[in-house]
C-alpha positions, 0 to 999 in steps of 0.5 A: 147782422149775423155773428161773423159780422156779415149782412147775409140777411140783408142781401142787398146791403151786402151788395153794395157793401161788396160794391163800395169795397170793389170801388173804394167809394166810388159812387160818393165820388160819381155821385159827387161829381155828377151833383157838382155838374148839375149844379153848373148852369150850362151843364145837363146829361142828356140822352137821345130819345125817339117818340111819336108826336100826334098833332091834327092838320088842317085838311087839303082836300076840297070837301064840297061838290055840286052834290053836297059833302064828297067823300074824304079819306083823309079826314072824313068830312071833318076838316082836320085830321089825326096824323103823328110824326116820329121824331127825335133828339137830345132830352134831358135824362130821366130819373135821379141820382141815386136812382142811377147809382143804384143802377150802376151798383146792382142794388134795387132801392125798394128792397134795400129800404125794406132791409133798412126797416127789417133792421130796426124792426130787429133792433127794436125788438132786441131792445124790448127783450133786452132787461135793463140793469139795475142802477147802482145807488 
């Protein structure tokens, strides 16, 4: 923390001190009623996604001639085929809760954890530099 009371080395703990305070405590109060909503049993947050499913078929061609095996484009002679159909629909969302509100807020938790450790790392060695007074008898 620097001497104006500011957490300039800290920038990330800046932004979200400069967050909450734009706010006023607005991602305990999301944060809050996002927990209280996914307590509720009937309640999920959702988010419509596409993706690809692969699955294999049964082929409907007839493999077999007078001559032995034909040529098949569809599965090559195997019986089955690879195929995949695009689908989509309503999932449950990704992530956590503080990975959304972090999100929201601006502020990456990898280096907000690596401030944290930065500051105790500079505390404990403030600590250690720090001579201890004498005890009055």
């Amino acid at each position: 923390m620097e001497e104006d009371g500011s957490l300039s080395a800290y920038p990330e703990h800046e932004k979200l001190k400069q967050f909450n305070a734009g706010y006023e405590s607005a991602t305990q109060a999301v944060g809050d009623f996002l927990e209280w909503i996914a307590s509720q049993q009937s309640a999920r947050l959702m988010v419509f996604a596409e993706w690809i499913e692969e699955f294999k078929i049964t082929c409907p061609n007839t493999h077999f001639t007078a001559g032995g095996i034909a040529h098949c484009e569809v599965c090559d002679e195997n019986g089955s085929a690879a195929t995949s159909e695009k689908k989509s629909g309503w999932v449950p969302a990704a992530g956590s809760l503080t990975g959304w509100l972090a999100d929201w807020s601006g502020v990456d938790l990898a280096k907000l954890e690596a401030e944290k450790r930065a500051m105790l790392d500079a505390i404990r060695a403030q600590n250690l530099t720090t001579e201890p007074k004498a005890a009055s008898a």
